[in-house]
Backbone atoms as SQL, in Angstrom:
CREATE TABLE atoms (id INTEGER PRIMARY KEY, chain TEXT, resi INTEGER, resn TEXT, atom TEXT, x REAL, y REAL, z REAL);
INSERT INTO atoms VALUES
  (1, 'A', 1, 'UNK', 'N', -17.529, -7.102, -13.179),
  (2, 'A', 1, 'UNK', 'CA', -17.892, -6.465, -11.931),
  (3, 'A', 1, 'UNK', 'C', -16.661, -5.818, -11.308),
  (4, 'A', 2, 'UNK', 'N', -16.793, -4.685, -10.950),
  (5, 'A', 2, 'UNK', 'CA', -15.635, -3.758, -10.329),
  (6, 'A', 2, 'UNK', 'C', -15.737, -4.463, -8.774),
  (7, 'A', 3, 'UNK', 'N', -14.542, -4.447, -8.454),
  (8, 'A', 3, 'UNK', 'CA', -14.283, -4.471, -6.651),
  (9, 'A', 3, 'UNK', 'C', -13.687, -3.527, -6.274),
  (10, 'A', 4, 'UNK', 'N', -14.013, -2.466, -5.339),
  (11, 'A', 4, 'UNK', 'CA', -13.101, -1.877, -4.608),
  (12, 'A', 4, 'UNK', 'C', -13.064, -2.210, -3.256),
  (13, 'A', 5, 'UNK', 'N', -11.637, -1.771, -2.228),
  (14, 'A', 5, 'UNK', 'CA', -10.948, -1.934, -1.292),
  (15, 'A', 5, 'UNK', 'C', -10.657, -0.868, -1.046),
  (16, 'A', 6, 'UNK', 'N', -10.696, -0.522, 0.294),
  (17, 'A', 6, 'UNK', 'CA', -10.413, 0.636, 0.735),
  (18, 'A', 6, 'UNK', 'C', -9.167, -0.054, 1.994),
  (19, 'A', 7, 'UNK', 'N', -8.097, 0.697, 2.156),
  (20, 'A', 7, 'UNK', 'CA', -6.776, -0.202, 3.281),
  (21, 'A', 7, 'UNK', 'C', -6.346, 1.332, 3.384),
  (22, 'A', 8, 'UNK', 'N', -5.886, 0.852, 4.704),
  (23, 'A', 8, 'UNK', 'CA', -4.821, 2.096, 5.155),
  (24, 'A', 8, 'UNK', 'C', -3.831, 1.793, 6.078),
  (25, 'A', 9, 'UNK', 'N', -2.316, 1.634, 5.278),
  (26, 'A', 9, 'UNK', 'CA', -1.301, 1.579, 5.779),
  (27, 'A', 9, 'UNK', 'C', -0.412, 2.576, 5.474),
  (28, 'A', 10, 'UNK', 'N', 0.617, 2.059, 6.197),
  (29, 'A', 10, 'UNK', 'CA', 2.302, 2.978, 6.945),
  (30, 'A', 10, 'UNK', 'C', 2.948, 2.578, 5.834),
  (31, 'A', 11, 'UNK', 'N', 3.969, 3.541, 5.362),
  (32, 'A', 11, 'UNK', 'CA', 4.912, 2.901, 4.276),
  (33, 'A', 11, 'UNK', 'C', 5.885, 2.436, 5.236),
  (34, 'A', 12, 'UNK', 'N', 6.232, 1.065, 4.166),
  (35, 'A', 12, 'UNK', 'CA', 7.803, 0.436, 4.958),
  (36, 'A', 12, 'UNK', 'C', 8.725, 0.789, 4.261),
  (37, 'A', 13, 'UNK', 'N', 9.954, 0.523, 4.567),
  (38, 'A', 13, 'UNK', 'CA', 11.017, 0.823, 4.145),
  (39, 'A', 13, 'UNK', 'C', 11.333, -0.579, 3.786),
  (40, 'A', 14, 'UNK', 'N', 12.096, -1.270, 2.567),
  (41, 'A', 14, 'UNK', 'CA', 12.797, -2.445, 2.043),
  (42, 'A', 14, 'UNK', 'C', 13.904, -1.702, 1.191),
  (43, 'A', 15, 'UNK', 'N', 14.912, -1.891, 2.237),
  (44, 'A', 15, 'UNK', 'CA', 16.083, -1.984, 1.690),
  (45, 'A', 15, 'UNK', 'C', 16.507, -0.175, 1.559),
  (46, 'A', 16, 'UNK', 'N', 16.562, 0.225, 0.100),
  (47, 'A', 16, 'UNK', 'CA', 16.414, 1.798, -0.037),
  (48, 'A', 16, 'UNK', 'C', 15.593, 2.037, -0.420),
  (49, 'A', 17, 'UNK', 'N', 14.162, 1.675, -0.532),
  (50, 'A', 17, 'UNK', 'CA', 12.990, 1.592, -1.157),
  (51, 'A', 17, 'UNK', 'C', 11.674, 1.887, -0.336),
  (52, 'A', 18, 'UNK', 'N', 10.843, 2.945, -0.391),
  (53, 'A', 18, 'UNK', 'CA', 9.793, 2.646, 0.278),
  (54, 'A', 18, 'UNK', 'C', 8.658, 2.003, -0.472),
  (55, 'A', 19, 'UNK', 'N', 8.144, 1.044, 0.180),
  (56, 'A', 19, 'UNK', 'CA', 6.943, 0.114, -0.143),
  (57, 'A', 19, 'UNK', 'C', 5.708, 0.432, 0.220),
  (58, 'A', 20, 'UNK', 'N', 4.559, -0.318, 0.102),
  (59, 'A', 20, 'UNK', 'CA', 3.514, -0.496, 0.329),
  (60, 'A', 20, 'UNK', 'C', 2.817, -2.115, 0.390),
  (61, 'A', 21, 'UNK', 'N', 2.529, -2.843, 1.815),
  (62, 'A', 21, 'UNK', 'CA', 2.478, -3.885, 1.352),
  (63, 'A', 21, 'UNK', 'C', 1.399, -4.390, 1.699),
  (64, 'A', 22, 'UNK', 'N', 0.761, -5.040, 0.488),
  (65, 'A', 22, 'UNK', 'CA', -0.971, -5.271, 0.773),
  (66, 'A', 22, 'UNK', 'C', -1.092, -6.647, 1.583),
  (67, 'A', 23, 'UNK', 'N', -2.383, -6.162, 2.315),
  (68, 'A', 23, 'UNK', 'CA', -2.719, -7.471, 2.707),
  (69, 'A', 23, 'UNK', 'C', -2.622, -8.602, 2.354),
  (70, 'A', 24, 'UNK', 'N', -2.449, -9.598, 2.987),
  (71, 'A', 24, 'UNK', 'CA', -2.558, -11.280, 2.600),
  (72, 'A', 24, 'UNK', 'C', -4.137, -11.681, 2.123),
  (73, 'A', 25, 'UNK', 'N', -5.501, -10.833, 3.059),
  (74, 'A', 25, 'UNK', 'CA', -6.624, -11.384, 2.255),
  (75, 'A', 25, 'UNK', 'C', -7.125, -10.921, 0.812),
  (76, 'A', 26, 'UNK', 'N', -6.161, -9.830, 0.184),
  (77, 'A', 26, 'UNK', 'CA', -6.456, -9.562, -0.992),
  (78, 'A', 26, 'UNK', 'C', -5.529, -10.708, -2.089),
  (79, 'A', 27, 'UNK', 'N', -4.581, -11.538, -1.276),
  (80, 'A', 27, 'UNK', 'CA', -3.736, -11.987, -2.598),
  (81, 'A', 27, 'UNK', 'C', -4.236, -12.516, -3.422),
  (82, 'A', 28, 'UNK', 'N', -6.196, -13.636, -3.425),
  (83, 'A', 28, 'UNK', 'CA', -6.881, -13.859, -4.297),
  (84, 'A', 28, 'UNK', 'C', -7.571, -12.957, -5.340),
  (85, 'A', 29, 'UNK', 'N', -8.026, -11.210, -4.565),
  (86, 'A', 29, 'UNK', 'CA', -8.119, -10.619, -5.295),
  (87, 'A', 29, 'UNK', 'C', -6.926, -9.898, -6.743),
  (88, 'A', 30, 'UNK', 'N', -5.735, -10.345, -6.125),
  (89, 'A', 30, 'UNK', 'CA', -4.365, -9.210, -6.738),
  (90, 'A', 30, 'UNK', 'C', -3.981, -10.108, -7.304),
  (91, 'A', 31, 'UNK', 'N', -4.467, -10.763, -8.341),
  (92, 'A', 31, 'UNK', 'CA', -3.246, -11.639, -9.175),
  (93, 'A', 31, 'UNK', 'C', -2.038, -10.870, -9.855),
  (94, 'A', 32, 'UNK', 'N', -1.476, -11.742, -10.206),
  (95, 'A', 32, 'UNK', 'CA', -0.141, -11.485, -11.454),
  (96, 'A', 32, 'UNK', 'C', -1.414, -10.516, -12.663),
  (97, 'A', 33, 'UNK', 'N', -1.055, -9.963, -13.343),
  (98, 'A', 33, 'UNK', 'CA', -1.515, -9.279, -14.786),
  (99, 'A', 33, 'UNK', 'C', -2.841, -8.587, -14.229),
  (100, 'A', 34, 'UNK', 'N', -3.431, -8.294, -13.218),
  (101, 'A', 34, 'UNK', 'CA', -4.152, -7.846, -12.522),
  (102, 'A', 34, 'UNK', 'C', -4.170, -6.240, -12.968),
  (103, 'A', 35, 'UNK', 'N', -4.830, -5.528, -13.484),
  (104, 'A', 35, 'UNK', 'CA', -4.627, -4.418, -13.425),
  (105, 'A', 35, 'UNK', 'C', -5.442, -3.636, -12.015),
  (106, 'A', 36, 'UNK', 'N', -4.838, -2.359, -11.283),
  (107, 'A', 36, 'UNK', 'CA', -5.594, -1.801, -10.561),
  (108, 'A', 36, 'UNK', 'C', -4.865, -0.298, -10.829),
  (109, 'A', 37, 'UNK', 'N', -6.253, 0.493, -9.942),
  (110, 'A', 37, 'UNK', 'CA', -5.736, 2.211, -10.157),
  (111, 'A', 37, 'UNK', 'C', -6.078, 2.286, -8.823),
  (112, 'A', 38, 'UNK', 'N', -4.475, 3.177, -8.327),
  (113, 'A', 38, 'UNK', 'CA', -4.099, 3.349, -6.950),
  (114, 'A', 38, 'UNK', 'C', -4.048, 4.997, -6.656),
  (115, 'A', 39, 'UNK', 'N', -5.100, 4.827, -5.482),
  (116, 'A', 39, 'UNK', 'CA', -4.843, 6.483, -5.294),
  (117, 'A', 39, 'UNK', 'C', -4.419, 6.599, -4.103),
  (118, 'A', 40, 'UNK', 'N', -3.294, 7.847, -4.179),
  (119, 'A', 40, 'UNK', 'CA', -2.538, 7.600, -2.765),
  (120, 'A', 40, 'UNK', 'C', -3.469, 9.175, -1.674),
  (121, 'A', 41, 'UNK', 'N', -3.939, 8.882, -0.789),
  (122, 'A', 41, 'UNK', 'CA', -4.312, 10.280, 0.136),
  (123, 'A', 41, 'UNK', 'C', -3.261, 10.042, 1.141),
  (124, 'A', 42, 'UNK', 'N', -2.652, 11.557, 1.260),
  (125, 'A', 42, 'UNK', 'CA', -1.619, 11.670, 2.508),
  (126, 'A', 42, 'UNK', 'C', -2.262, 11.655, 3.933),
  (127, 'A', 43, 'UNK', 'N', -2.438, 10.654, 4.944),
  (128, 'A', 43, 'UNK', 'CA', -3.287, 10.704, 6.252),
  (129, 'A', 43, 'UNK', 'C', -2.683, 12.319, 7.181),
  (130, 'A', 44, 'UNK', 'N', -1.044, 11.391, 7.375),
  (131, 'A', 44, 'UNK', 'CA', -0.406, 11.844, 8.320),
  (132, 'A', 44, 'UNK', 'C', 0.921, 11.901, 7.776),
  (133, 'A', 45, 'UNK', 'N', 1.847, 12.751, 7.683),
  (134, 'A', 45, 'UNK', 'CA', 3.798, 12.910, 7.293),
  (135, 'A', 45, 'UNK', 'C', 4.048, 12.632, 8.311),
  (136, 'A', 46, 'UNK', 'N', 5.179, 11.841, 7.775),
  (137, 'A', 46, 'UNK', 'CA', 5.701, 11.533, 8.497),
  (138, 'A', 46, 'UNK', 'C', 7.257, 12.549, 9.022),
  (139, 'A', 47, 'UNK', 'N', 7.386, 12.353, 10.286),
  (140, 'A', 47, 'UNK', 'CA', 8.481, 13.385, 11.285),
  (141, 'A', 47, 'UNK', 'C', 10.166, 12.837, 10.415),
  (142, 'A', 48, 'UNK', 'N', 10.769, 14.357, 9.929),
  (143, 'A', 48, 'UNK', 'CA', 11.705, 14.053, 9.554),
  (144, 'A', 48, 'UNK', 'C', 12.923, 13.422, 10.553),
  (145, 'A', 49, 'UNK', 'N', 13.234, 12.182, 10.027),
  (146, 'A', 49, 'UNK', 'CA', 14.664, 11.670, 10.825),
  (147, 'A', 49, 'UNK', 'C', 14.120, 10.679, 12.180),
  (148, 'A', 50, 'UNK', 'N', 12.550, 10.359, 11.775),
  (149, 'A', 50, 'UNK', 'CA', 11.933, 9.512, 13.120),
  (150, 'A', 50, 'UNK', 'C', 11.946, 8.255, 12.054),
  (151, 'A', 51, 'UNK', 'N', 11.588, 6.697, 12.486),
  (152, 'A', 51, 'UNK', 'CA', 11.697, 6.154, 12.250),
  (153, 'A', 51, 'UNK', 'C', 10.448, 5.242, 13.158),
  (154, 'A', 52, 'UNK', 'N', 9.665, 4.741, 12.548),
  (155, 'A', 52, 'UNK', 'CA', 8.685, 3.671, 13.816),
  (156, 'A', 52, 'UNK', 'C', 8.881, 2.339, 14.140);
C-alpha cells in the first residue's frame, strides 16, 4: 500500500548546509532503508541576504 504526505516547510540552514526537516509524526512512517520520491515545488524565494 502506497502512503502519501503532503508537508510544507521553510528550509533551515545546519551549519553550511541547507536542510529539510521532517516532522516527528512521520518518524514511524520514515524508517532507516525506507525508500521515498521527493518532489520539491518552489512556494515562495526566498529575499536575497534576509535571514528568518
Amino acid at each position: 500500500m502506497q502512503k502519501q504526505f503532503t508537508i510544507t516547510k521553510r528550509i533551515a540552514k545546519h551549519g553550511k548546509q541547507n536542510v529539510i526537516v521532517i516532522p516527528s509524526f512521520l518518524k514511524d512512517e520514515l524508517k532507516p532503508r525506507t525508500v521515498v520520491e521527493l518532489k520539491i515545488n518552489i512556494i515562495k524565494e526566498a529575499e536575497d541576504g534576509k535571514v528568518d
